[in-house]
C-alpha positions in Angstrom: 0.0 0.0 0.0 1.4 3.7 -0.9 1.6 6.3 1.4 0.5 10.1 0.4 2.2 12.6 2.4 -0.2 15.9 2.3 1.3 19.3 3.5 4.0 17.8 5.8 1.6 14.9 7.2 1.9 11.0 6.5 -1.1 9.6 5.6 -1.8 6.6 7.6 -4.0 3.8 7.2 -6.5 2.2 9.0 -6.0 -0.3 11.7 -7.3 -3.5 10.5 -6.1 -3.0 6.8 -2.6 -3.8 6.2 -1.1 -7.2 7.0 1.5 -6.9 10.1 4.5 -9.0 8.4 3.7 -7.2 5.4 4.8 -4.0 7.2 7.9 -5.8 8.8 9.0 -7.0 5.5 8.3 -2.9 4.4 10.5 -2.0 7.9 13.2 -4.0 7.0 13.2 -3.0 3.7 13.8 0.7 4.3 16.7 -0.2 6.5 18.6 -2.5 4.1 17.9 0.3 1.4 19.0 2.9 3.6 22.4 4.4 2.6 25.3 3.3 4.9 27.9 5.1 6.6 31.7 4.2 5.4 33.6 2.5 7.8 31.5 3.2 11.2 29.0 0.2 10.4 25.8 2.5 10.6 23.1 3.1 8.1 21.4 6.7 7.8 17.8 6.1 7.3 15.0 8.8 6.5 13.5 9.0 10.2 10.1 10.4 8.3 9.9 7.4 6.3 11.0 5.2 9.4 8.3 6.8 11.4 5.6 6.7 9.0 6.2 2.8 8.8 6.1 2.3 13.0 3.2 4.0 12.9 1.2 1.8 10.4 2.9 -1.0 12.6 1.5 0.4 16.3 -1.6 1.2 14.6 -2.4 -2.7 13.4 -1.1 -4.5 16.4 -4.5 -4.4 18.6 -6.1 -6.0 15.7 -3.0 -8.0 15.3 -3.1 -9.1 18.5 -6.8 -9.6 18.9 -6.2 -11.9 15.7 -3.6 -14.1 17.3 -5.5 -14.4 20.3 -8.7 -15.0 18.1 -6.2 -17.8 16.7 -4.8 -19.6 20.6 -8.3 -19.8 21.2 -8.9 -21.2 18.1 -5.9 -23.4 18.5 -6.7 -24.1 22.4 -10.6 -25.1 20.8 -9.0 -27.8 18.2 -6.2 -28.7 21.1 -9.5 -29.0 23.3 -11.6 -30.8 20.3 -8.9 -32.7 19.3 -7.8 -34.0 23.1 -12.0 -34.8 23.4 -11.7 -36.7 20.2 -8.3 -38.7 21.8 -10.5 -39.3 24.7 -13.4 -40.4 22.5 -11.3 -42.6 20.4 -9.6 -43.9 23.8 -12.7 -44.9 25.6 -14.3 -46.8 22.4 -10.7 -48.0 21.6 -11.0 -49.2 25.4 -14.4 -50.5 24.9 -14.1 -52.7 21.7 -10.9 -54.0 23.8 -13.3 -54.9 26.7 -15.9 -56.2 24.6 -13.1 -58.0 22.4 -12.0 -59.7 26.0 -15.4 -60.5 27.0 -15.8 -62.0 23.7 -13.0 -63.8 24.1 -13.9 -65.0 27.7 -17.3 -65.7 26.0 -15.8 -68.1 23.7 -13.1 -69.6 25.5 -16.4 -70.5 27.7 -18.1 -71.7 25.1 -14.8 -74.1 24.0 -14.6 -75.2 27.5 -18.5 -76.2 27.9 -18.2 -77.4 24.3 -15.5 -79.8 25.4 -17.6 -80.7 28.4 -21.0 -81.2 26.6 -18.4 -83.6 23.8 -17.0 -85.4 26.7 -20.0 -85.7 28.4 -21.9 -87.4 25.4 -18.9 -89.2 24.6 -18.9 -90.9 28.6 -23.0 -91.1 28.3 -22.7 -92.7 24.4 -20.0 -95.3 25.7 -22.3 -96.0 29.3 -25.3 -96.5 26.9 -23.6 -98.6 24.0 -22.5 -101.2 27.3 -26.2 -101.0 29.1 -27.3 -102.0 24.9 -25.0 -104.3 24.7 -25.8 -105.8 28.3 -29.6 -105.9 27.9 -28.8 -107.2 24.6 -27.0 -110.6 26.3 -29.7 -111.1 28.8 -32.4 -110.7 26.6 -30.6 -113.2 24.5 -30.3 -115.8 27.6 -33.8 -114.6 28.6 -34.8 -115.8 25.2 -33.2 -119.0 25.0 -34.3 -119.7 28.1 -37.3 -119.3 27.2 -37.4 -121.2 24.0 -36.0 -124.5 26.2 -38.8 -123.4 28.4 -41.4 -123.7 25.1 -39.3 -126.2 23.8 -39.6 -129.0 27.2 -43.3 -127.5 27.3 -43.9 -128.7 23.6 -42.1 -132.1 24.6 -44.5 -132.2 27.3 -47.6 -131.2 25.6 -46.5 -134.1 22.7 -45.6 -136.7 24.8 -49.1 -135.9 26.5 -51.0 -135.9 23.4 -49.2 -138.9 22.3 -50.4 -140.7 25.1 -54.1 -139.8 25.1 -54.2 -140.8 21.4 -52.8 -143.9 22.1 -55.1 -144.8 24.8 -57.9 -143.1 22.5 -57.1 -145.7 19.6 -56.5 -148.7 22.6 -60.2 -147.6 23.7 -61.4 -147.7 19.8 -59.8 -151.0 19.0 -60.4 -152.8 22.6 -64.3 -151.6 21.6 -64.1 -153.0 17.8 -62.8 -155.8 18.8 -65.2 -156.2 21.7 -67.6 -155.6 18.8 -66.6 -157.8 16.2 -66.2 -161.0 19.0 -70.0 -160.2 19.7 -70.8 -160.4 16.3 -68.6 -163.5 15.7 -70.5 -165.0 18.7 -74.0 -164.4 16.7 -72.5 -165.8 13.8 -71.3 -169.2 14.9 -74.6 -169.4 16.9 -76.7 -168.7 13.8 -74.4 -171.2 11.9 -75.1 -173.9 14.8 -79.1 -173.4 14.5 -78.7 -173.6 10.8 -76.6 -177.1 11.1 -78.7 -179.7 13.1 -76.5 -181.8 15.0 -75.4 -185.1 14.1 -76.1 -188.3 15.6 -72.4 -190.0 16.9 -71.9 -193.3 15.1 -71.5 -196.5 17.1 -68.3 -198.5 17.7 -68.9 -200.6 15.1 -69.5 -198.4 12.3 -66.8 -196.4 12.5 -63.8 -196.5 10.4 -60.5 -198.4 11.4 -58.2 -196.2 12.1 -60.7 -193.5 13.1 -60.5 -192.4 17.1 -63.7 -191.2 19.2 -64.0 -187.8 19.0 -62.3 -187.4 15.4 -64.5 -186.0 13.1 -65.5 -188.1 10.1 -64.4 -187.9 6.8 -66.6 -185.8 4.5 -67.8 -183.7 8.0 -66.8 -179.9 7.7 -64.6 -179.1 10.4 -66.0 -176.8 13.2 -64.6 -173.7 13.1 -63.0 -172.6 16.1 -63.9 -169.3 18.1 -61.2 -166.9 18.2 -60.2 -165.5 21.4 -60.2 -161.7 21.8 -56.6 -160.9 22.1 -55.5 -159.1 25.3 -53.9 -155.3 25.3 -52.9 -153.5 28.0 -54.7 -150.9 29.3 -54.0 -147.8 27.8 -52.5 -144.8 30.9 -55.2 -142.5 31.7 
């Protein structure tokens, strides 16, 4: 920015519109373009000039300064801000570590009563295959004693049967034959009334040779009665 110097007074501007390092770089500028003095190490420098620019410097520090402090709160808000978010990111990091723990407790529970419901099953799958495999061997003796059991029952039950139809057909046969000696009887009888009896011959008549009691030749022998033959009784 130019400055107009009017009748012997620097015009200066207003706070709040020139940039502070601006100026300084101005400042500095003046004194390295200020002429130097030979040999004494000193610079001659216009003190209008030099005035004019501390001027434009005093007059922008309260905004200057109101700026930087404008800026540490800014910067003490983020610091703030950004310590919260640490805090933030701290206490969730914090969290999802506990929960990542408990989740881990959780499932080394879960592998522990995992391995104790396996074992478990395993002991109760081995108690039950030898409580199968014991009921299985007495049901087998159960049922083979129980077929003997049938099996001398049946025995019994045949011999039994046996027995009664063997006194059933003695009973059958003792009354057939009982049956057919009757009827024999009424045979020969009927044969007897149908044959008169013959007269004996004398001494004298009969044939040399011939004994008493010998039946004659031309006579039909008499047929003998057949005895009933004896069984034994068949067991009640």
């Amino acid at each position: 920015m130019s400055v107009e110097v009017t009748e012997g007074e620097t015009a200066l501007p207003k706070p709040g519109d020139i940039d502070i390092q601006q100026e300084l770089n101005k400042l500095e500028e003046i004194i390295l373009a200020s002429p130097r003095v030979p040999f004494s190490g000193r610079t001659l420098i216009d003190e209008d000039q030099l005035l004019d620019q501390l001027d434009a410097i005093r007059l922008n520090l309260p905004p200057a300064f109101r700026q930087a402090v404008q800026i540490l709160q800014q910067r003490s808000a983020l610091l703030a801000e950004a310590e919260r978010y640490a805090q933030d990111l701290i206490a969730a990091a914090e969290q999802q570590a506990a929960q990542i723990l408990d989740e881990l407790g959780i499932v080394r529970q879960a592998e522990q009563m995992a391995q104790q419901i396996k074992a478990q099953a395993q002991q109760d799958c081995e108690g039950l295959r030898t409580q199968v495999l014991v009921d299985i061997e007495q049901m087998q003796l159960q049922a083979q004693r129980d077929w003997e059991a049938l099996r001398q029952k049946a025995l019994a039950e045949q011999d039994m049967i046996q027995q009664e139809a063997d006194g059933y057909a003695d009973r059958v046969l003792s009354d057939v034959e009982q049956q057919l000696s009757q009827m024999l009887r009424i045979i020969q009888n009927g044969r007897s009334h149908l044959q008169p009896p013959k007269e004996p011959a004398s001494p004298a008549q009969r044939p040399r040779g011939s004994k008493a009691g010998s039946p004659s030749p031309g006579s039909e022998p008499r047929a003998e009665r057949p005895r009933p033959s004896q069984k034994p009784a068949a067991d009640s």
